[in-house]
N, C-alpha and C positions, 0 to 999 in steps of 0.2 A: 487946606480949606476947600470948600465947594468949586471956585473957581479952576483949582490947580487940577481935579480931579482926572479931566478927561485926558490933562498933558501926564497926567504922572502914569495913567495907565496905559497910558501911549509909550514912554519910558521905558514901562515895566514888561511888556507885550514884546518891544525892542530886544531888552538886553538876555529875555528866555528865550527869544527864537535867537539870536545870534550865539550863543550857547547851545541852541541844536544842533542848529548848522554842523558845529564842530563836532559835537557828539556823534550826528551821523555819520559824519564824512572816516569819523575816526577808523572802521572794519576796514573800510578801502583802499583807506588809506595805508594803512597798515597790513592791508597784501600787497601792494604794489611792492612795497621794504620788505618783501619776501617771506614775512612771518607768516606761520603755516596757518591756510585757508581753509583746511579739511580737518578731519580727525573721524577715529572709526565710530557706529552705531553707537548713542546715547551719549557719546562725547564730545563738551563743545568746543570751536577750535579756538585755537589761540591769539590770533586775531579779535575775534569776541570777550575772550578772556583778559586781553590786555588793554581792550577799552573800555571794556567795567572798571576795571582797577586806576588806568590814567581818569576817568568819571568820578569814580569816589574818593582819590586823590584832590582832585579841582574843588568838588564839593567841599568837602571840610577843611580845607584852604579858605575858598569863599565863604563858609559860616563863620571859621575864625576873625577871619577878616571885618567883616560886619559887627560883629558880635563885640568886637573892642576898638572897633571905630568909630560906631555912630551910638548917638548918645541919644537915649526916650526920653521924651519929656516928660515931668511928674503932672500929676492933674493940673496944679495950680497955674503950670507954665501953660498949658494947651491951653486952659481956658482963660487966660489973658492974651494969647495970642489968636484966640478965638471973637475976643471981647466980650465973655459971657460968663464972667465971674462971679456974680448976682447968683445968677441961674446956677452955675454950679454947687455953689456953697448951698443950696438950697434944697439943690437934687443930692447932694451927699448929706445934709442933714435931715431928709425924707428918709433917705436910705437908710441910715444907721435906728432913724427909727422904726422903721421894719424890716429889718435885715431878716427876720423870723418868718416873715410872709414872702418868701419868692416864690412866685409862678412855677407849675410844673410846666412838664417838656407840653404836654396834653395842652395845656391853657396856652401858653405861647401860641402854638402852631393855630389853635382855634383862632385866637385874636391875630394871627400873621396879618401884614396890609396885601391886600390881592395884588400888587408890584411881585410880591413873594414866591406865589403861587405860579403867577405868570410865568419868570422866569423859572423859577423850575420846571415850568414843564418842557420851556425849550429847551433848558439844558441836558432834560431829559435820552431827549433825541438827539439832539448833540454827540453826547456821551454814546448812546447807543448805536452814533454811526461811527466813530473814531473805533469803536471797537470791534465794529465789522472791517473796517479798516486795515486796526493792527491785526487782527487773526489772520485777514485772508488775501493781504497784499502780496505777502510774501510765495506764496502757493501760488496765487496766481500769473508773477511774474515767472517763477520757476514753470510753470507746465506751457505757457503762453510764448515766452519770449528762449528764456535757455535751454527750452525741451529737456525739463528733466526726466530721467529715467524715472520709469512704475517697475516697483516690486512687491509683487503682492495688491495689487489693488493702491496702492501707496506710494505718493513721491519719496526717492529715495534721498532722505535729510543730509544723509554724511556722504554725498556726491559731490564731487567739483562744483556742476552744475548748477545745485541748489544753492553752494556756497556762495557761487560770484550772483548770483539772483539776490540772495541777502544783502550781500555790499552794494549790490546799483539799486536794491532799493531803500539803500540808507541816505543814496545819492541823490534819489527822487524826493524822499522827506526832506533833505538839505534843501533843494530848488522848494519846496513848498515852505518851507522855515526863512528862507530869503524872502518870498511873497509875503509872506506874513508879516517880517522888518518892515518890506516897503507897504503895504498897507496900515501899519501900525504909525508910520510918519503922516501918513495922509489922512488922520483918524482926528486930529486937531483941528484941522481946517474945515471939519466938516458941520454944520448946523446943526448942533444935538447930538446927545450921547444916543435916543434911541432911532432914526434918523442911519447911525454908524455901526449901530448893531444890530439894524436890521439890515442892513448893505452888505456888509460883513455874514450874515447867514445866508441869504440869497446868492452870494458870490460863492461859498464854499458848498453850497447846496448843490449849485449848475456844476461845478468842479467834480462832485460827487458821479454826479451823473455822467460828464464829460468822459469817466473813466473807462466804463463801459462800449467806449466808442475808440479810445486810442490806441 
């Protein structure tokens, strides 16, 4: 219900970054155990290879999991635990009588509530910094921090170099997937959901910035 809202998403923000964590750590992990770090041009190494695979192993473990665990409730059950079983029967006997009249995608988006709109447009930015992010993290710790070699105008991908630059910056994502856990406990306590996510962009906005400078 409304109430549980900000703690479930508080929950849910938890147990995805704690699950990065591992994700990331998992390349470095996995050179340290001496599985090969390198591999020649257009081939990726094995390290990466075996933590996609240990990845999509865990996944469909945890959808199976889920999937014959937890149990949906049918309408009638939500909206008694809702207390709005009037309403519902009401709104499903609306419906059935125009099932033939639903809204296009076009009508929807006209009539969205400006909540809608709003957020999308932060998400917008959002989205379109994580991806300046994920392209040019990795380059840039390789040319910055483990001098990797140019050939041709181009870092050179199937170098040592580049390789252990990918691992420590699975490491770096880990320590930000951590901060994310402990911001995500402190996300309860806070006076309002918009209040927590506006704190929450202003934090990762200055962090943004912060990088430029480390």
């Amino acid at each position: 219900n409304e109430e549980q809202k900000t703690r479930a998403y508080s929950i849910q923000s938890f147990l995805c970054n704690a699950g990065s964590v591992v994700g990331f750590l998992f390349p470095y992990i996995l050179a340290r155990l001496y599985i090969s770090n390198t591999a020649p041009e257009g081939v990726v190494p094995d390290t990466v290879i075996y933590s996609f695979y240990a990845g999509a192993a865990i996944l469909i473990l945890c959808v199976l999991y889920t999937s014959l665990s937890v149990k949906e409730w049918n309408p009638e059950d939500y909206a008694r635990y809702n207390e709005n079983d009037n309403d519902n029967e009401n709104d499903n006997d609306n419906g059935n009588e125009k099932k033939g009249d639903e809204p296009s995608m076009l009508t929807l988006l006209a009539k969205a509530p400006s909540a809608f709109w709003s957020v999308g447009l932060v998400q917008f930015f959002c989205w379109a910094a994580f991806l300046c992010m994920w392209s040019y993290t990795n380059g840039s710790i390789a040319t910055l921090v483990f001098n990797t070699p140019v050939v041709d105008g181009l870092l050179s991908t199937s170098s040592e170099a580049y390789q252990e630059a990918g691992n420590w910056v699975g490491v770096l994502y880990a320590v930000q997937a951590i901060g994310s856990m402990a911001w995500a406990a402190v996300i309860p306590f806070l006076p309002g959901r918009k209040l927590a996510y506006v704190l929450s962009l202003v934090l990762g906005g200055a962090v943004f910035i912060l990088t430029n400078f480390v």
